[in-house]
C-alpha positions in Angstrom: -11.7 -45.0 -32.4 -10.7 -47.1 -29.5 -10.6 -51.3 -29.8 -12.2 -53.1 -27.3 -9.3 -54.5 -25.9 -7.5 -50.7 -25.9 -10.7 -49.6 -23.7 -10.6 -52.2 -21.5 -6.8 -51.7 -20.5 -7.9 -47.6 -20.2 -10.7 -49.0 -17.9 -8.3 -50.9 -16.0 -5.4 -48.8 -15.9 -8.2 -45.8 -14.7 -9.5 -48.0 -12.2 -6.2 -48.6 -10.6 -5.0 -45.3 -11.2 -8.1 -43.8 -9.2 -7.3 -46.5 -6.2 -3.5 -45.3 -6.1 -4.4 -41.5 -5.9 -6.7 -42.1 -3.2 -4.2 -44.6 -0.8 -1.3 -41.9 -1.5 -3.6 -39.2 -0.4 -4.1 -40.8 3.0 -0.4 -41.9 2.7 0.1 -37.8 2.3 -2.0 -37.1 5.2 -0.4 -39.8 7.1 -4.0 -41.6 7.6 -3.8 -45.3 8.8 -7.5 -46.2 8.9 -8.9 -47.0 5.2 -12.4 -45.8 4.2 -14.3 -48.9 3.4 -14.7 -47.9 0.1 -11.1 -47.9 -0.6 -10.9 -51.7 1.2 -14.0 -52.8 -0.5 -12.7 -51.7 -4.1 -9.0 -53.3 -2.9 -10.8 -56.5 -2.1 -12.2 -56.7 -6.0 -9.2 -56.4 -7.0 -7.8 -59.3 -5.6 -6.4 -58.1 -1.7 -7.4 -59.9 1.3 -7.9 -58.2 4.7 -6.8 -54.4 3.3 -7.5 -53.4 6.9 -4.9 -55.2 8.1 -2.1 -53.6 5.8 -0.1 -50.6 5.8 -1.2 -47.8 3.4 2.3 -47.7 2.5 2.4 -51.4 1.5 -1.2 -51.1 -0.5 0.5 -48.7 -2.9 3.2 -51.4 -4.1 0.8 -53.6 -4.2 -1.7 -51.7 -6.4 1.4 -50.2 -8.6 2.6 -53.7 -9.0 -1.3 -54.2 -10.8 -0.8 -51.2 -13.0 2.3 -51.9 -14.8 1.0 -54.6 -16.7 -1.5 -51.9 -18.3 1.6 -49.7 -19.0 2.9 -49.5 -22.3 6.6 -50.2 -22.4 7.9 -48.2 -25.5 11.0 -49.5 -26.5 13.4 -47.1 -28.7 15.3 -48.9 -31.3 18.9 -46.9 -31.4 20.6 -46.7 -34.5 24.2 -47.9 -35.3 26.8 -45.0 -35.7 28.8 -45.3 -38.0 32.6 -45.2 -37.0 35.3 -43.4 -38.9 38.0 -45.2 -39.5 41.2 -43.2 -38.6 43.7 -43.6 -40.7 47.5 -44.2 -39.3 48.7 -41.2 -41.3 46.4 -38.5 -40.2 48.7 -36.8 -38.7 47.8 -37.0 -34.9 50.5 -37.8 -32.6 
């Protein structure tokens, strides 16, 4: 089971997700006008006037939201252990 705080980044990271299909769909079908759902749900989050800016430029903007909600996994190498060669081994 989910912690709060876990469904709340979900909700969040769903949220924007569902805003950044929907502006790269009308990106894809090279629309300029946004519905006034899209620029009503933009304007909750935080952007002023999403009339007045390029679909284009709405996507970085929402992207730069989401990666905050992204989990950065971060893979811990391990040390190799070197050989030591030895000055008589024979190579030349």
């Amino acid at each position: 089971m989910l912690n709060r705080s876990d469904q709340n980044r979900r909700q969040g990271l769903r949220r924007l997700d569902d805003i950044l299909e929907t502006l790269e769909q009308l990106n894809l079908h090279d629309k300029t006008e946004l519905p006034d759902h899209v620029a009503e749900a933009l304007v909750l989050l935080g952007i002023e006037g999403p009339h007045s800016v390029p679909v284009p430029q709405l996507i970085e903007r929402v992207w730069a939201m989401q990666q905050p909600y992204l989990i950065t996994i971060v893979v811990e190498r391990r040390r190799r252990r070197r050989r030591k060669v030895s000055s008589d081994s024979g190579l030349a």
